[in-house]
Backbone as a chain_set.jsonl record, in Angstrom:
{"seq": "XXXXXXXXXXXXXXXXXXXXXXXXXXXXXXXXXXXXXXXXXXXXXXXXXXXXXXXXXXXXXXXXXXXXXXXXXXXXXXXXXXXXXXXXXXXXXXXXXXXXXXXXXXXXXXXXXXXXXXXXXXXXXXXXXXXXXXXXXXXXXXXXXXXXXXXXXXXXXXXXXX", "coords": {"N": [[-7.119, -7.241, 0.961], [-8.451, -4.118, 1.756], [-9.097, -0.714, 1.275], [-9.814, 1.955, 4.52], [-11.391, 4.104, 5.541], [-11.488, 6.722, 8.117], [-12.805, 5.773, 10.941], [-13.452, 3.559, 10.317], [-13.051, 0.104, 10.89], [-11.049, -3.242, 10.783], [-10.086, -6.746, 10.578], [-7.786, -8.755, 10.848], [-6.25, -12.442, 11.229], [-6.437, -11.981, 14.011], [-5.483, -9.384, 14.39], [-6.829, -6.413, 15.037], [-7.417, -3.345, 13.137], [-8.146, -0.146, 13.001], [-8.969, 2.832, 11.681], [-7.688, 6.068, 11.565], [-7.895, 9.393, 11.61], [-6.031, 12.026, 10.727], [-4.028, 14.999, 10.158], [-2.981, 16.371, 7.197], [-2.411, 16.183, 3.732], [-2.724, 14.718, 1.425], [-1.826, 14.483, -0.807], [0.88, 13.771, -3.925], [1.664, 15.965, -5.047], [0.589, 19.077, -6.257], [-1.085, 19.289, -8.08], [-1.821, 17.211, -8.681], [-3.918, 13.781, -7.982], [-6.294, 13.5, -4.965], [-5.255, 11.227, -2.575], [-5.759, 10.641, 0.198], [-5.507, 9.832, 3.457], [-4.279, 8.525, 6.293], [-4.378, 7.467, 10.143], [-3.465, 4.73, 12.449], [-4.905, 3.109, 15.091], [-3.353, 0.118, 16.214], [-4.498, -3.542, 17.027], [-4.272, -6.312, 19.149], [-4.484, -9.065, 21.519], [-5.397, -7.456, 23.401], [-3.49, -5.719, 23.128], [-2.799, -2.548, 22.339], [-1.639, 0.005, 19.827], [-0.61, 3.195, 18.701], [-0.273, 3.962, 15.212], [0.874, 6.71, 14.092], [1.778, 8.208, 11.838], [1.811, 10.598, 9.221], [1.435, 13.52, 10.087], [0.212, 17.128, 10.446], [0.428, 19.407, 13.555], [-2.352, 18.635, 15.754], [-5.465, 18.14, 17.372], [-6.763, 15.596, 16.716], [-5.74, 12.829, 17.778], [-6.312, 13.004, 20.898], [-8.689, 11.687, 20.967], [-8.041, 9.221, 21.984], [-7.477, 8.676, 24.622], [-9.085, 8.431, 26.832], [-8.759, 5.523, 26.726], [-5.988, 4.726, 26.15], [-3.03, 3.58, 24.369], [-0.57, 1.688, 24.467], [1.679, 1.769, 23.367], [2.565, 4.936, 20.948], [3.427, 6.031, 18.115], [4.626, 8.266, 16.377], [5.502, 10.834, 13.321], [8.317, 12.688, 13.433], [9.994, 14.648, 11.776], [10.791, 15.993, 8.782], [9.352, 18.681, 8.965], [10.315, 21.608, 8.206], [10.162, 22.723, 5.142], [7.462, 22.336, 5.708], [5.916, 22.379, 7.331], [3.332, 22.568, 7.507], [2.092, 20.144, 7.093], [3.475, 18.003, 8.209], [4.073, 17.551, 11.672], [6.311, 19.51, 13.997], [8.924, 18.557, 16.26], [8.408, 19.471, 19.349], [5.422, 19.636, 18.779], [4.764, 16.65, 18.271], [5.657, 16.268, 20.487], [3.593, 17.255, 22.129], [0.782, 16.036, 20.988], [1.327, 13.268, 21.591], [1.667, 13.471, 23.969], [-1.154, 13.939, 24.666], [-2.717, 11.334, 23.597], [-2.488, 9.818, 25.996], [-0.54, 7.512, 25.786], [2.356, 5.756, 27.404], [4.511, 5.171, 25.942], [6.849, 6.385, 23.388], [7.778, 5.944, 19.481], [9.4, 7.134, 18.086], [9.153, 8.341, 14.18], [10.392, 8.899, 10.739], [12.884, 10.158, 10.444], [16.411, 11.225, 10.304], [17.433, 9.524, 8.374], [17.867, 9.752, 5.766], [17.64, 13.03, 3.657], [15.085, 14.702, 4.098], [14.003, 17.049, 4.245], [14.628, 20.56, 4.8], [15.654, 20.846, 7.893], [18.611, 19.92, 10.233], [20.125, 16.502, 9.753], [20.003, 15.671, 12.73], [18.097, 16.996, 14.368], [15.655, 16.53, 14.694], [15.416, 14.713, 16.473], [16.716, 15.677, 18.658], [15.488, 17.931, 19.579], [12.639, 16.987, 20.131], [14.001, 15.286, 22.527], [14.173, 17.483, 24.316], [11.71, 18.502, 24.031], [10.254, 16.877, 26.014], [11.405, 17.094, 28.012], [11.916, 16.046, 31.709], [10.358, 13.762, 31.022], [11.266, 11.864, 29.151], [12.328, 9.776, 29.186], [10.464, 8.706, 28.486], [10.659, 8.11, 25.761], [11.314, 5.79, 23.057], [13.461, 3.593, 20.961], [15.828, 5.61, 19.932], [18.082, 5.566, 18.355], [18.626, 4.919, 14.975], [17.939, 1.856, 13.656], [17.448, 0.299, 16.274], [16.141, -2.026, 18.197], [13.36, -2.717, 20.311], [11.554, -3.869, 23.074], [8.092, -4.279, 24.622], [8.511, -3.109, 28.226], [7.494, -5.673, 30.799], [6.112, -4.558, 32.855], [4.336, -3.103, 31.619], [2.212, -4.617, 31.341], [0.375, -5.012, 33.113], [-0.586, -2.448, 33.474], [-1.935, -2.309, 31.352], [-4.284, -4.769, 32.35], [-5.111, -3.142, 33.718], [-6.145, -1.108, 33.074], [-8.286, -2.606, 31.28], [-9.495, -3.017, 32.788], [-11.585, -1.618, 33.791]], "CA": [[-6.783, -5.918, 1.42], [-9.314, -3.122, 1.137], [-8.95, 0.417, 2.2], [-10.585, 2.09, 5.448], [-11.913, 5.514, 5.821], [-11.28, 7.261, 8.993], [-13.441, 5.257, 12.035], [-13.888, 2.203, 10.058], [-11.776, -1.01, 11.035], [-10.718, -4.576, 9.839], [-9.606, -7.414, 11.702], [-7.262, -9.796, 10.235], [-6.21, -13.377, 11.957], [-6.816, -11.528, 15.244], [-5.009, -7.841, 14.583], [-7.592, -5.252, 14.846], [-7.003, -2.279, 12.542], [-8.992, 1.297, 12.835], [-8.424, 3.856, 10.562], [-8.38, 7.227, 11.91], [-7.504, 11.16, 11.22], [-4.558, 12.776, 10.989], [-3.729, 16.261, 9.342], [-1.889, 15.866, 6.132], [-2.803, 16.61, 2.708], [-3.044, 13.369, 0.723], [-1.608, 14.883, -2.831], [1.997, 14.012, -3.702], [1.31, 17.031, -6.035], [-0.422, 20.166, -5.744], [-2.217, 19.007, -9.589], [-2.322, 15.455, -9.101], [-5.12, 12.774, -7.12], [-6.11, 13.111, -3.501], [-5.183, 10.233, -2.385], [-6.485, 10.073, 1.289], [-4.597, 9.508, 4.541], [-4.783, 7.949, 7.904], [-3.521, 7.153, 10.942], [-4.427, 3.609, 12.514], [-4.989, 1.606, 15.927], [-3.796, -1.63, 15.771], [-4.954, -4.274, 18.194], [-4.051, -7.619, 19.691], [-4.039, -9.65, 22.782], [-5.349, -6.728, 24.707], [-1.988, -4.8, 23.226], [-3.002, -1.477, 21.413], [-0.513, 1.255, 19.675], [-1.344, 3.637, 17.748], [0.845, 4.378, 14.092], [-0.006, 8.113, 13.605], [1.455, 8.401, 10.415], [2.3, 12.367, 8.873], [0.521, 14.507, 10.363], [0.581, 18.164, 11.139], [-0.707, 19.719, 14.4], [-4.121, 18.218, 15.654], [-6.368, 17.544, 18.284], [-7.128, 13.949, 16.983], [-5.418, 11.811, 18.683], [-6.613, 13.08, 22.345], [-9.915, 10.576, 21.497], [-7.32, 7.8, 22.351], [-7.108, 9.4, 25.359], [-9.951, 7.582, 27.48], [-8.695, 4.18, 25.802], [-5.169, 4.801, 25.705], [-2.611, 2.549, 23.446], [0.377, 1.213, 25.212], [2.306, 2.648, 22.231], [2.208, 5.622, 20.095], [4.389, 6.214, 16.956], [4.989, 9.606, 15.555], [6.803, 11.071, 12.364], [9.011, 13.471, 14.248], [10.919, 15.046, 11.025], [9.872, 16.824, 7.612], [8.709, 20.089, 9.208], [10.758, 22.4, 7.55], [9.408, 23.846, 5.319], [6.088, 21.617, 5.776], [5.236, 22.768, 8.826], [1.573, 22.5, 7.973], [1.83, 18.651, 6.705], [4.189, 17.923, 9.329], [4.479, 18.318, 13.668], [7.819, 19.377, 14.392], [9.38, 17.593, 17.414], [7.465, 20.165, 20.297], [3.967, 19.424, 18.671], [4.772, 15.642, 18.6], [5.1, 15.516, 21.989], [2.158, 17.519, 22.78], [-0.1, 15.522, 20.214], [1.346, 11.855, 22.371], [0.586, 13.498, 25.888], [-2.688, 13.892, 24.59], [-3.039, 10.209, 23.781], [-2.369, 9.09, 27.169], [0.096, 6.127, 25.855], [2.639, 5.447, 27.663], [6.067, 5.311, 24.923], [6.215, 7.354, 21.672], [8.321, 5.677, 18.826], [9.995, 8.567, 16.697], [9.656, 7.911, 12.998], [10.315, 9.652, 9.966], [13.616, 10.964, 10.659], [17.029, 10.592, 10.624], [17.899, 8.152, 7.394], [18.086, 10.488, 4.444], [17.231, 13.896, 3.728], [13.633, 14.91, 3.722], [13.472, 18.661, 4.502], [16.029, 21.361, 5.322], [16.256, 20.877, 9.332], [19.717, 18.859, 10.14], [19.125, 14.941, 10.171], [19.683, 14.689, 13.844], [17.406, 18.029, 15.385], [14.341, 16.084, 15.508], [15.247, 13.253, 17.829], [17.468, 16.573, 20.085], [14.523, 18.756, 20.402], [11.918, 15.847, 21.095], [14.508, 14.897, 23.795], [14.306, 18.844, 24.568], [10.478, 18.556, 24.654], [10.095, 15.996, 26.529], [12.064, 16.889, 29.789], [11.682, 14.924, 32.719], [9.738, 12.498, 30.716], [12.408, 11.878, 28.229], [12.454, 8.184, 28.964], [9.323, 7.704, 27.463], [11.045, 8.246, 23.929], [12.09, 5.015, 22.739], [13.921, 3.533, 19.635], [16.17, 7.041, 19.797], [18.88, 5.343, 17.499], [18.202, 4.06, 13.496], [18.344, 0.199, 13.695], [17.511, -0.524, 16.851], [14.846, -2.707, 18.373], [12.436, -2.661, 21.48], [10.397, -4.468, 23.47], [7.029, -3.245, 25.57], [8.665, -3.846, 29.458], [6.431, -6.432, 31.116], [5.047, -3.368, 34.008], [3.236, -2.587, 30.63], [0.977, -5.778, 31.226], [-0.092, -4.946, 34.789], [-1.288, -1.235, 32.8], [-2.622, -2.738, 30.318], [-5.269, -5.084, 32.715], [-5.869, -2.213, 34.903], [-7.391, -0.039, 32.303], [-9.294, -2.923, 31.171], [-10.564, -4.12, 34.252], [-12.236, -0.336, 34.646]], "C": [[-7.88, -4.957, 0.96], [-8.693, -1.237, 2.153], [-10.238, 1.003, 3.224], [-10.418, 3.618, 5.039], [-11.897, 5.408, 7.491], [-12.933, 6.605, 10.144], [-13.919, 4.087, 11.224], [-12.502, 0.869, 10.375], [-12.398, -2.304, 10.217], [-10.166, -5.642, 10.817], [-9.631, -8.558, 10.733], [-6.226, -10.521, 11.132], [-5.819, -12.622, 13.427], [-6.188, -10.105, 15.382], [-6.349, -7.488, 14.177], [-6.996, -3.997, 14.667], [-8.384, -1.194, 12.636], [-8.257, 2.33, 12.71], [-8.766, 5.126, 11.151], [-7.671, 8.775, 11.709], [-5.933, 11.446, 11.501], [-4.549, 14.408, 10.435], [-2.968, 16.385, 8.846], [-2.774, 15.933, 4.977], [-3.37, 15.741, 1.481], [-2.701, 13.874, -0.801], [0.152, 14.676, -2.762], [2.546, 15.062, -4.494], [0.533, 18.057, -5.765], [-1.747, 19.733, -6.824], [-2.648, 17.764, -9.356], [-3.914, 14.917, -7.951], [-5.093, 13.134, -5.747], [-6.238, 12.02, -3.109], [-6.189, 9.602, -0.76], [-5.065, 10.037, 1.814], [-4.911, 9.348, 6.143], [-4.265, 7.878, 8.662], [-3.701, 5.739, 11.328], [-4.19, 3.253, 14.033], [-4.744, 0.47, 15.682], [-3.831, -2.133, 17.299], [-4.943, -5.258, 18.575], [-4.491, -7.85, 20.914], [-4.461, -8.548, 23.555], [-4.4, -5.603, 24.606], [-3.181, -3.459, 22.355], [-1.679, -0.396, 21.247], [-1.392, 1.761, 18.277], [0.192, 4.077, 16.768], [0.094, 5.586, 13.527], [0.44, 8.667, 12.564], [2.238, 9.819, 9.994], [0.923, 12.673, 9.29], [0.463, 16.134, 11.47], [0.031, 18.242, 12.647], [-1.935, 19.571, 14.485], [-5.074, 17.619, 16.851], [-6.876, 16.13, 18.508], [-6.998, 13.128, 17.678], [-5.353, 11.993, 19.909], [-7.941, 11.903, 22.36], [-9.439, 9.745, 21.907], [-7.297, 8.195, 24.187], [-7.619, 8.542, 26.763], [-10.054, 5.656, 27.358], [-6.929, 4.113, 25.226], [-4.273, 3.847, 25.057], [-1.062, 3.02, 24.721], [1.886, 2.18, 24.635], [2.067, 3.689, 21.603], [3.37, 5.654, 19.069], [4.542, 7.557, 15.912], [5.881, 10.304, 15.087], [7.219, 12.244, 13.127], [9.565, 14.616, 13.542], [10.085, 15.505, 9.532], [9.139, 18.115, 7.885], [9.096, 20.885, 9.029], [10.738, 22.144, 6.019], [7.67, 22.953, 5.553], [5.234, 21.673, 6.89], [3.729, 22.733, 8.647], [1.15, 20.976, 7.562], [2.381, 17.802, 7.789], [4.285, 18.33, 10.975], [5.824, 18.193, 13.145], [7.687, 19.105, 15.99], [8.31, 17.953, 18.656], [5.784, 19.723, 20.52], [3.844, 18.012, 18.833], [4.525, 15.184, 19.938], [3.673, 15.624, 22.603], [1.052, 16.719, 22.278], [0.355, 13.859, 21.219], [1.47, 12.375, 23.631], [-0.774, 13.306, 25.603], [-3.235, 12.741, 24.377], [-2.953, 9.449, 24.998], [-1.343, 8.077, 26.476], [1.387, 6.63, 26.749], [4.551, 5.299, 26.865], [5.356, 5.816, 23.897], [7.36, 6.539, 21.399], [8.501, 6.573, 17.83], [9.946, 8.03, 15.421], [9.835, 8.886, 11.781], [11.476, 10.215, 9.971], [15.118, 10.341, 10.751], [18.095, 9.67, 9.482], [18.238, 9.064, 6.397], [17.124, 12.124, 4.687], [15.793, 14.337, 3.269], [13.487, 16.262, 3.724], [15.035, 19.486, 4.733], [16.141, 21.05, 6.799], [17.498, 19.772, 9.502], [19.064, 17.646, 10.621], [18.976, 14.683, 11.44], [19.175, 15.951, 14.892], [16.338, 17.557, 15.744], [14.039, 15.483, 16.872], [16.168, 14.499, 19.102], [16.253, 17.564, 20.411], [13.189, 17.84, 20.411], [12.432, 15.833, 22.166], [13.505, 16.263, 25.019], [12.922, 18.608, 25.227], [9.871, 17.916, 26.153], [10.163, 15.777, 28.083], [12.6, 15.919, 30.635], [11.647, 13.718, 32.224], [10.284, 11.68, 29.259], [12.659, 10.366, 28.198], [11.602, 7.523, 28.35], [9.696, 7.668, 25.789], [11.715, 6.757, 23.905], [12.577, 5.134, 21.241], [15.204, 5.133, 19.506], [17.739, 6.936, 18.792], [18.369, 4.674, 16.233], [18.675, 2.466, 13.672], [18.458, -0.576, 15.119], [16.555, -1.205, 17.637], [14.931, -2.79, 19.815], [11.522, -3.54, 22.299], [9.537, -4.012, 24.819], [7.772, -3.966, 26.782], [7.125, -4.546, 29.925], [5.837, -5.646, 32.348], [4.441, -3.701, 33.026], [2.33, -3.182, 31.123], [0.752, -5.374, 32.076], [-0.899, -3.427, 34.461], [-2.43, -1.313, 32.318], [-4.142, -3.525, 31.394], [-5.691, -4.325, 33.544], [-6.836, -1.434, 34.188], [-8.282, -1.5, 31.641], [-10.145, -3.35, 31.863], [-11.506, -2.921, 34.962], [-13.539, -0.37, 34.229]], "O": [[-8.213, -5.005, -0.224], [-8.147, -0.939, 3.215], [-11.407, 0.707, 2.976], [-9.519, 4.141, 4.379], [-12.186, 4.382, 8.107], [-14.03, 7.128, 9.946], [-14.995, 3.638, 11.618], [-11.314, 0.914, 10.059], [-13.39, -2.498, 9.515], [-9.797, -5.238, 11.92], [-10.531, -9.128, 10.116], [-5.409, -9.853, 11.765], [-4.684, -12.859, 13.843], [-6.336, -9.575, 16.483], [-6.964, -8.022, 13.254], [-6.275, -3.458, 15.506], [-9.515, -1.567, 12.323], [-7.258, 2.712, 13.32], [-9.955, 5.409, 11.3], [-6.444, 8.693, 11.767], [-5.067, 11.094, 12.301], [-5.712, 14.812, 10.469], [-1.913, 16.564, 9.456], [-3.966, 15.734, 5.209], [-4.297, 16.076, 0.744], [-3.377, 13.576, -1.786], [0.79, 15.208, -1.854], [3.763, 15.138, -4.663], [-0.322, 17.866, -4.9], [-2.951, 19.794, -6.572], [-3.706, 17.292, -9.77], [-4.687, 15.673, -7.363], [-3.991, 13.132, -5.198], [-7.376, 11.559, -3.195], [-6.936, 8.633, -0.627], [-3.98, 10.125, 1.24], [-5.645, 9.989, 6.895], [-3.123, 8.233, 8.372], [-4.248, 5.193, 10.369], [-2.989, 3.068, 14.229], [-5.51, -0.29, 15.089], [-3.455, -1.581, 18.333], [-6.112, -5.607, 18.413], [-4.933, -6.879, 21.527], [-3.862, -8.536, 24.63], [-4.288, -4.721, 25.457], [-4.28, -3.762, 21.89], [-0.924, -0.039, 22.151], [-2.167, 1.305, 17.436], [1.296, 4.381, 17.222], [-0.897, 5.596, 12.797], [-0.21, 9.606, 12.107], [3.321, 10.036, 10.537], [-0.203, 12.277, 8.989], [0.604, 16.25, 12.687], [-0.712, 17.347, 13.05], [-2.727, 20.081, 13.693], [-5.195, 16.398, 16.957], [-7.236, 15.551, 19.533], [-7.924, 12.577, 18.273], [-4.467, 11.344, 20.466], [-8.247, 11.305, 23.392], [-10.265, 9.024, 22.467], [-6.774, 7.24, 24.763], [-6.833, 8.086, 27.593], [-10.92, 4.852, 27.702], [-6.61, 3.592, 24.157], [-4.888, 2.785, 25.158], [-0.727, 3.999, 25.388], [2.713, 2.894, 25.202], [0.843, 3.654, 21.473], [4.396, 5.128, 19.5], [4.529, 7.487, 14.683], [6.894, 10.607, 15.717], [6.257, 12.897, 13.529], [9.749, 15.63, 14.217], [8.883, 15.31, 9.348], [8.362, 18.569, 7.046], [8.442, 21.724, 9.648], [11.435, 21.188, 5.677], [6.753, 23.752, 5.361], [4.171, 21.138, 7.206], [2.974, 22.866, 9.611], [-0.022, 20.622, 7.688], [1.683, 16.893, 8.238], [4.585, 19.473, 11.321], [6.365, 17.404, 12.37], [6.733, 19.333, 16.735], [7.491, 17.112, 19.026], [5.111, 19.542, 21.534], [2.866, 17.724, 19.523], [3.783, 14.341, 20.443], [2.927, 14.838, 23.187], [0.165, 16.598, 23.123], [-0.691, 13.294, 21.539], [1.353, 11.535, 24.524], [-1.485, 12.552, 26.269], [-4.37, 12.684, 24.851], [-3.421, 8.311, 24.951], [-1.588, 7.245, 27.349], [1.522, 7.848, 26.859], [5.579, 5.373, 27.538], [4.182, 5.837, 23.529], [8.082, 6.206, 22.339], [7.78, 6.709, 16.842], [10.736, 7.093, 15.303], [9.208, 9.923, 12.001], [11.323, 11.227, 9.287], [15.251, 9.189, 11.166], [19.231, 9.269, 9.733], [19.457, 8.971, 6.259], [16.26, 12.345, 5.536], [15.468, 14.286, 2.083], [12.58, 16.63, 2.978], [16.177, 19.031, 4.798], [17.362, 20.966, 6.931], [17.351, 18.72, 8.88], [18.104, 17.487, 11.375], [18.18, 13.809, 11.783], [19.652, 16.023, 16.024], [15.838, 17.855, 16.829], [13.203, 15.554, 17.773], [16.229, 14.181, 20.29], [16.129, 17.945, 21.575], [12.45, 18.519, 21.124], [11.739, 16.262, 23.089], [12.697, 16.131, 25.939], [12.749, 18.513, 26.442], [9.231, 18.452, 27.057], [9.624, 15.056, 28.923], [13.516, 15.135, 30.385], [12.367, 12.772, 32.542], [9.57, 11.006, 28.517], [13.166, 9.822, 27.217], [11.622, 6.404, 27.839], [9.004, 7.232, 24.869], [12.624, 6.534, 24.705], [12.384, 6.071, 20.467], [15.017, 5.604, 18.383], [18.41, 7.934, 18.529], [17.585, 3.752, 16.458], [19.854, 2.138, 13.808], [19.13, -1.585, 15.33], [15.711, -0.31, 17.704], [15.953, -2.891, 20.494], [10.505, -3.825, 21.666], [10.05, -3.525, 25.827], [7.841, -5.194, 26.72], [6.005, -4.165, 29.587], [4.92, -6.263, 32.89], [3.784, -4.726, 33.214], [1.39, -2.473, 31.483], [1.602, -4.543, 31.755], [-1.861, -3.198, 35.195], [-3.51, -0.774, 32.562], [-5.173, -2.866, 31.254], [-6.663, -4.665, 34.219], [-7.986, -1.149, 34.522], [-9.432, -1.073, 31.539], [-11.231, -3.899, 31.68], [-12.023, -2.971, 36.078], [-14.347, 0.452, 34.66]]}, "num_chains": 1, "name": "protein.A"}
């Protein structure tokens, strides 16, 4: 195991990992260590998703944009009062239009109390955000599991076949 800095990757028995930006503070202290913090690409078979990790409002993840990931995964919850370590639900979405993918996976939210907003406003104003496109939210209950529909694949070789 080693750690990556932001545009460096790793590739272990065929996952490809790249480490990349987020906006988030890296101290679990105002006094203590900066620790660092990332987001990542991972990469298989042709699959890509991206795990974006904490991170406030940010332009980053539009470079995915031209190269989009099938998946995205963003913490949804903790933005009261953290609103500058944290997207709340609105900015989430806007930060996974800008990746081009295809499903967002809500995380961060939901299980125990992290912030003052009630446990279940994240995943109702995501919905909120979302609109129309409200189906692209998966996972929208704690404990329950997904799988990419097989359209995906027919996506997936079109953008690589460009």
């Amino acid at each position: 195991m080693r750690e990556l800095r932001w545009g460096e990757r790793t590739s272990v028995n065929g996952l490809t990992v790249t480490a990349m930006g987020a906006n988030h503070w890296g101290k679990r202290w105002p006094w203590g260590r900066v620790y660092g913090f990332n987001s990542y690409v991972l990469e298989k078979n042709g699959r890509r998703m991206l795990l974006a990790c904490d991170s406030a409002i940010t332009d980053l993840f539009g470079a995915l944009h031209q190269n989009p990931p099938e998946v995205a995964a963003f913490s949804i919850g903790a933005y009261d009062p953290w609103i500058r370590n944290h997207a709340n639900p609105e900015q989430v979405w806007t930060m996974f239009v800008q990746t081009g993918a295809r499903y967002l996976v809500p995380l961060h939210w939901g299980t125990f109390r992290l912030s003052k907003e009630p446990m279940d406003e994240p995943m109702r104003r995501l919905v909120a955000a979302a609109g129309g496109e409200s189906n692209r939210i998966v996972l929208r209950k704690i404990g329950l599991t997904w799988t990419l529909p097989r359209a995906a694949e027919g996506i997936t070789a079109q953008r690589t076949s460009r």
